[in-house]
N, C-alpha and C positions, 0 to 999 in steps of 0.2 A: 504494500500500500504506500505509497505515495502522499508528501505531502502536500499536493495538489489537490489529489483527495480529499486529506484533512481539511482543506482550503472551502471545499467546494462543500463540504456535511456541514461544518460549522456556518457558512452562509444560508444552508437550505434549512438550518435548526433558527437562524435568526440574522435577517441578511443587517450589514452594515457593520459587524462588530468586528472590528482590528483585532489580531490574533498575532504572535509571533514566534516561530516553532523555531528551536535552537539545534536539532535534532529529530533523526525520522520518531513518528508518534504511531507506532505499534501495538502499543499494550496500556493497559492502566497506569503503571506505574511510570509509562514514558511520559502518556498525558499529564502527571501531575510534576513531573519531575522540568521538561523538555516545552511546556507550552507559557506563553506569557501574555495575559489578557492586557489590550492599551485601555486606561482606564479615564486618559485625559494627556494637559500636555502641561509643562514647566514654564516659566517666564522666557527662557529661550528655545521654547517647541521642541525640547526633546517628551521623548513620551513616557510617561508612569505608567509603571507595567505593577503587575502583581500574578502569582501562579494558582492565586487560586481564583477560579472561573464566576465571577459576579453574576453571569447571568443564570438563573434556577435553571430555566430549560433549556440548558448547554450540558448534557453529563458525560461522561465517557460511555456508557453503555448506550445513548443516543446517537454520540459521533458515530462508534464502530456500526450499528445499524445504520446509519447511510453512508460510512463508508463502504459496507459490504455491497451495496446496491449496484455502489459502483462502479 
């Protein structure tokens, strides 16, 4: 799986939300380890990341079902 994949489940679960994957996202433990939600931006537009997923209906067991789709 692809993180183009990843790219494309996380738009279909909720389009518009900035996501940034540091490494492939395979398994649970990569999703929580490897994924970084942009949660906003700094006085100089760099962006505030945090790894845990703000949005409720983002889970890993919803990515991998429409990653498998696809």
């Amino acid at each position: 799986m692809s993180l183009k994949n990843f790219n494309i489940a996380v738009q279909i679960l909720k389009e518009g939300v900035e996501v940034i994957c540091v490494n492939q996202v395979t398994t649970e433990e990569e999703y929580n380890n490897n994924v970084f939600w942009v949660t906003g931006s700094d006085e100089n537009g760099n962006a505030i990341t945090t790894n845990v997923c703000p949005h409720s209906e983002i889970t890993w067991t919803k990515v991998k079902e429409e990653m498998d789709k696809l």
